[in-house]
C-alpha positions, 0 to 999 in steps of 0.5 A: 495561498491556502497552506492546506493546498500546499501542505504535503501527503503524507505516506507510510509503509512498513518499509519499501512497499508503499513506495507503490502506492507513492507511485501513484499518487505522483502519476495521479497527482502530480503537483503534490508534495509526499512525505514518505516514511518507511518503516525498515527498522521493524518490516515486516509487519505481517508477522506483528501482534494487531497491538504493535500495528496501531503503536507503530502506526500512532508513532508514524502519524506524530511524526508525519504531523510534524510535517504538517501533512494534510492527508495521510495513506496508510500504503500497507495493507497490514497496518490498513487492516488492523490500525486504520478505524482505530488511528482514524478516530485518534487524530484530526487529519485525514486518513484513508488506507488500501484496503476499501479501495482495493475491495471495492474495485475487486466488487466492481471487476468480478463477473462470476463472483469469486474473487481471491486474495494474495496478503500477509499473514496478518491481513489474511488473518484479520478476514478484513477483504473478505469482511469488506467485500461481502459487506459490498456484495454478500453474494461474493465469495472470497478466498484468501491465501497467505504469501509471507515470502512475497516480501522478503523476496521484493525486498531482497531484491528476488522479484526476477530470480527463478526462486520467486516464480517456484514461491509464487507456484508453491503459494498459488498453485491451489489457487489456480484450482478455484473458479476465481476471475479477480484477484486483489493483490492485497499487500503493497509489495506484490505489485512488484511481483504483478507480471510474475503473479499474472504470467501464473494465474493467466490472462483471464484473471483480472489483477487489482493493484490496490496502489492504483485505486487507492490513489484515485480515493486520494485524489477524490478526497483531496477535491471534496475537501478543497486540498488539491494543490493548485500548481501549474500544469507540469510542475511537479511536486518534490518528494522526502523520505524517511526511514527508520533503518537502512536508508541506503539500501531503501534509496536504492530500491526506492529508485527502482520503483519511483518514476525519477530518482532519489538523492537523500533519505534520512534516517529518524528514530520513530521510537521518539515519536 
């Protein structure tokens, strides 16, 4: 058995977010094994400096080496935005983030080319949809908007509590206004927040979750390089996840959102890494 096709993915988050684009890939590749590693000693990471991103970001990708993954997704579109090229050329395996997949898919969906963006501050910030997607199609125009209380409120657990439809109005309302018929969902917890955020914008909006396509590049990528595991229809792989603070909490809201339920998170110190 070529241990490149059984080796596992490995996934990383600034905390429960990724656990999204971790969704994913088990609907998408069911057969795979993911490490997931989430960052809850340090979330968020939309508030930290680009040069803490890429420390963080190295210091999670020498501890999912040890794992000995064959890929590695990058499910936050922070640390996508300002570590990717950088970690990318710094290690030899694999590494694909959330954000081109998203944009490209945005590209693809809008009809009247005006495409808007829900992120953190820091991708907001660092332009990095806007610089994609008009290096796709420079006729598109995109506008972005920063919705740093989506986090906290997914995390927190508020995704069905009438404070977040009032956030959502209080960040969202100016883009109800522009002429928008796309809008990427740019950070990995909003998905969580998707039916909330489209009841808003209306039905004509077309919504890109990122996790879904970002998958899709994974599975390609895994096929072009021959890495798919070849297990037998309905065998599903196993999953482990790491933390670096607050496992319970983690394991909880990891079974909210993972498709069967999660007995153990560990707890490792990333700062050894």
């Amino acid at each position: 058995m070529d241990s490149k096709k059984t080796a596992p993915i490995g996934v990383f988050d600034s905390g429960v977010g990724g656990l999204t684009v971790a969704r994913e890939i088990v609907r998408q590749l069911p057969g795979e094994d993911i490490v997931y590693f989430g960052d809850t000693a340090r979330v968020p990471y939309g508030s930290k400096s680009k040069d803490n991103i890429i420390r963080f970001s190295r210091q999670i990708i020498r501890f999912l080496q040890t794992k000995q993954v064959k890929a590695i997704v990058i499910a936050c579109n922070t640390a996508s935005a300002l570590a990717l090229d950088t970690v990318r050329d710094e290690f030899d395996v694999p590494i694909i983030g959330v954000v081109i997949p998203g944009a490209r898919a945005a590209v693809e969906a809008t009809a009247n080319s005006h495409v808007g963006i829900v992120g953190t501050d820091a991708t907001v910030h660092s332009h990095v949809y806007t610089k994609v997607i008009t290096g796709m199609n420079p006729e598109i125009a995109v506008i972005e908007k920063a919705c740093p209380l989506f986090v906290p409120l997914v995390e927190e657990g508020f995704k069905n509590h009438h404070v977040t439809e009032e956030i959502i109005d209080f960040y969202l309302s100016s883009m109800k206004e522009t002429p928008i018929d796309t809008m990427i969902l740019g950070c990995t917890h909003y998905p969580l927040l998707r039916s909330k955020i489209r009841a808003y914008m209306g039905d004509e909006i077309q919504i890109v979750n990122p996790a879904y396509e970002t998958a899709m590049d994974l599975k390609h990528l895994l096929e072009r390089e021959n890495m798919v595991n070849d297990v037998a229809d309905g065998v599903l792989g196993h999953c482990e996840f790491y933390v670096s603070d607050a496992a319970d909490k983690f394991k909880e809201f990891a079974n909210s959102v993972m498709p069967y339920d999660i007995s153990t998170t560990k707890v490792i110190n990333i700062e050894e890494y």
